[in-house]
PADO-602726 format. One record per residue (C-alpha): residue number from 1; x, y negated, z. Coordinates in steps of 0.5 Angstrom, whole numbers. Example, Ala and Ser with C-alpha at 12.3 -4.5 7.8 and 13.67 -1.06 7.14 Angstrom:
REM PADO-602726
REC num    px    py    pz
REC   1    25     9    16
REC   2    27     2    14
This chain:
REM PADO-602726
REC num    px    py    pz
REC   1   350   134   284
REC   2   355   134   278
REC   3   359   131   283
REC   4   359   137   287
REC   5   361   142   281
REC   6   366   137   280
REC   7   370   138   287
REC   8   367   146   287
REC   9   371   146   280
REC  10   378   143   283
REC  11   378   147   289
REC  12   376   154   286
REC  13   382   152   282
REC  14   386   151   287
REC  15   383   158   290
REC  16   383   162   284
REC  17   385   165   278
REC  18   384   164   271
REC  19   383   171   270
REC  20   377   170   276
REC  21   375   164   271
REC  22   376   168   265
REC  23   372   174   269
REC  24   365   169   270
REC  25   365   166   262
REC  26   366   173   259
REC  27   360   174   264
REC  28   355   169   263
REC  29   356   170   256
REC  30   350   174   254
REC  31   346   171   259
REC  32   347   164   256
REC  33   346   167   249
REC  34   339   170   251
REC  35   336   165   256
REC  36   337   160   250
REC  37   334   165   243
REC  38   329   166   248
REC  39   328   159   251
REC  40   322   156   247
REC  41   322   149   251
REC  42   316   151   256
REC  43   318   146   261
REC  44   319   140   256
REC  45   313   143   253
REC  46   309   141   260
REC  47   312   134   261
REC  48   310   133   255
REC  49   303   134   254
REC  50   299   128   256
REC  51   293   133   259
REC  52   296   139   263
REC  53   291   144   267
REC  54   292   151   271
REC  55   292   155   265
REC  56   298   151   261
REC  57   301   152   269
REC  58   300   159   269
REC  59   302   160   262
REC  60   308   158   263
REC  61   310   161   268
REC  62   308   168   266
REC  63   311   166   260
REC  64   317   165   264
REC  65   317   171   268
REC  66   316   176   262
REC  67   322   173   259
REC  68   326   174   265
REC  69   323   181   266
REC  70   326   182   258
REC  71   333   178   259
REC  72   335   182   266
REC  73   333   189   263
REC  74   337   187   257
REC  75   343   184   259
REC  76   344   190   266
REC  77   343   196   260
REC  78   347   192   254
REC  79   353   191   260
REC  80   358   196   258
REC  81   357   194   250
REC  82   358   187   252
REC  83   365   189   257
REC  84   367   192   251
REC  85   365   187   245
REC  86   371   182   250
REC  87   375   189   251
REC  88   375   187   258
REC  89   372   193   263
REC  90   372   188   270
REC  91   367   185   267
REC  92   361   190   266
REC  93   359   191   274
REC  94   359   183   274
REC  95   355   182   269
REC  96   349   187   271
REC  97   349   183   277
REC  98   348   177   274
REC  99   342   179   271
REC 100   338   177   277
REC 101   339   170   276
REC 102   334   169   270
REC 103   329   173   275
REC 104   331   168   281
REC 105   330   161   276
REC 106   324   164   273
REC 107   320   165   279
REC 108   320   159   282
REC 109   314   154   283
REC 110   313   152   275
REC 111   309   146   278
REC 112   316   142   280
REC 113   315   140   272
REC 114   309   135   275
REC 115   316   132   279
REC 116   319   130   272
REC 117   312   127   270
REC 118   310   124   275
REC 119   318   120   275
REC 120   319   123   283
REC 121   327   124   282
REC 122   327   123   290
REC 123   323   129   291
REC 124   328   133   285
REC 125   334   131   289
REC 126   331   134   295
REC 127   331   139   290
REC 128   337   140   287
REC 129   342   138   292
REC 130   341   144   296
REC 131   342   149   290
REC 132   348   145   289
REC 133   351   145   296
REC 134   350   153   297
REC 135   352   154   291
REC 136   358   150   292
REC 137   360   151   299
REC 138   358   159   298
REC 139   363   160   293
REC 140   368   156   297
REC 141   367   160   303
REC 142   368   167   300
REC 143   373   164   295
REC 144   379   167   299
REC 145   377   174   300
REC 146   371   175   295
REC 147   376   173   289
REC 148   371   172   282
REC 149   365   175   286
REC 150   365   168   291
REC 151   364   165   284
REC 152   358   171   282
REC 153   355   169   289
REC 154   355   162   289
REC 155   352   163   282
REC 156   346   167   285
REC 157   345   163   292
REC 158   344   156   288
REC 159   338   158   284
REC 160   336   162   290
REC 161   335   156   294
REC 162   332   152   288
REC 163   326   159   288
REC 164   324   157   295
REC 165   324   150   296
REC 166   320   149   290
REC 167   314   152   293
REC 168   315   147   299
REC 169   316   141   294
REC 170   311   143   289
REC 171   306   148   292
REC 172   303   153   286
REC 173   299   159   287
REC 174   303   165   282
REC 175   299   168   278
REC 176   299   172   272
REC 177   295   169   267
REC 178   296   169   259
REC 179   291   163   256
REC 180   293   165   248
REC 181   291   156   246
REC 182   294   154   252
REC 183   301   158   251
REC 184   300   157   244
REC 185   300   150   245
REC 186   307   149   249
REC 187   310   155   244
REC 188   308   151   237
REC 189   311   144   242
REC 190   318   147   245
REC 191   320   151   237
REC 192   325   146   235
REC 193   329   146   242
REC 194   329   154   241
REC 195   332   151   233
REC 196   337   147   236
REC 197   339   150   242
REC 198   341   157   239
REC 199   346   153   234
REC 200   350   150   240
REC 201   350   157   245
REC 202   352   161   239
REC 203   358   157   237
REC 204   360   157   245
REC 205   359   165   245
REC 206   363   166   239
REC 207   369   162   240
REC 208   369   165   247
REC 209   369   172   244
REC 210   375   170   240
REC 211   379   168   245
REC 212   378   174   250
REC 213   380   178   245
REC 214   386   174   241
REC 215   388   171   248
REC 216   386   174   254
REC 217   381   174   260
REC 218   386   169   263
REC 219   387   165   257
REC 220   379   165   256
REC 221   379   162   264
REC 222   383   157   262
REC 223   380   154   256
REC 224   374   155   261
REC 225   376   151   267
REC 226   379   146   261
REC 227   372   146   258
REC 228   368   144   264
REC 229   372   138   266
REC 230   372   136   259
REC 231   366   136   259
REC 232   363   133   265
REC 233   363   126   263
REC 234   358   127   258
REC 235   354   132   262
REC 236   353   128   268
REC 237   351   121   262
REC 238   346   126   258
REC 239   342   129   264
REC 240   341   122   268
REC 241   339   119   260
REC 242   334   126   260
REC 243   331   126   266
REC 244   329   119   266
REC 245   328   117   259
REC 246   324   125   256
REC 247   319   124   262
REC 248   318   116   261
REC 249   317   116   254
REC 250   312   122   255
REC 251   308   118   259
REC 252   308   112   254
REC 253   306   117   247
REC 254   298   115   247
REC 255   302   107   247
REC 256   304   106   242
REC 257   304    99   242
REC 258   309    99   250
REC 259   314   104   246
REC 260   315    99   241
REC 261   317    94   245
């Protein structure tokens, strides 16, 4: 999957602009920033815990769902304050469209953590390579003609896909449901991903606002396509040791003695 953003990155940068770049960090910052201070490892919570029943699903997933409920709110009304904390108008529309993806993610099937406890990475790649190939053949397609919005298209297209397969994958039935010692359970669990993680997302927001203002939009796009490269290594090392290592020492905490070895 990260192969794939690989080859998208180098082809929309044949196919775009900097400025189209420049355009799509300033407008996932709010979003990153909100979606890691509100993000309370639920998720991570539920594979974790040894014993998970329908209340700790609907919990999350509820939980999930208000959250996103509150993040879209906040980034479509706080878009032409952020347009114009990064002195860039372009980018207000952009953002306010943007703030379906947090609703797109959040109402897929929560039970798609039951493929990560139970070690099921066939049935996740079958998860996770359609959101890649749509957001990446998407954003390609509409490159030429769209300019920066093929990039809000395949940004929107992958968690799309994602929200439909999952209930095929991982069959859930919604419901509503807030069970105060089961959401209070995951919450207590998941508080020291939240400290961890808004350090990391603050410092990225800062240092692009800095160089949207001092720079530019187009300066800001190539720091941006810079950075992603760079990274990419990394990402793809982190995400592989994550997926396999986080659940598989879960299902290993009530021995101690196995760990050890």
């Amino acid at each position: 999957m990260k192969a794939l953003f690989f080859l998208r990155l180098l082809v929309l940068a044949r196919l775009l602009t900097p400025d189209d770049f420049g355009l799509l960090a300033i407008s996932m910052v709010a979003l990153g920033i909100l979606s890691q201070v509100t993000d309370f490892g639920l998720v991570p919570a539920l594979v974790q815990r040894a014993d998970v029943n329908e209340p700790h699903y609907h919990s999350a997933w509820t939980l999930g769902v208000l959250r996103a409920m509150a993040i879209s709110a906040v980034v479509f009304l706080g878009a032409p304050l952020i347009a114009w904390a990064f002195e860039e108008p372009r980018a207000e529309l952009i953002i306010r469209v943007l703030a379906l993806r947090p609703l797109l993610e959040a109402f897929a099937s929560i039970k798609v953590v039951d493929l990560n406890r139970a070690l099921r990475f066939r049935a996740l790649a079958f998860l996770r390579l359609p959101e890649a190939l749509a957001s990446t053949v998407i954003a390609i397609a509409l490159a030429p003609s769209l300019g920066v919005w093929a990039l809000v298209a395949g940004s929107l297209a992958g968690p799309a896909v994602v929200l439909v397969l999952s209930y095929f994958l991982a069959p859930y039935r919604p419901r509503f449901l807030l069970d105060r010692p089961a959401a209070a359970s995951l919450i207590q669990f998941g508080r020291w991903i939240f400290t961890v993680s808004i350090i990391s997302v603050l410092g990225t927001a800062l240092l692009r606002l800095v160089i949207a203002r001092q720079l530019g939009t187009v300066e800001l796009g190539l720091y941006y396509l810079g950075a992603s490269l760079a990274f990419l290594p990394s990402d793809i090392a982190s995400q592989v040791v994550g997926d396999v290592t986080f659940p598989l020492y879960s299902r290993l905490q009530a021995n101690l003695a196995k760990m050890r070895r």
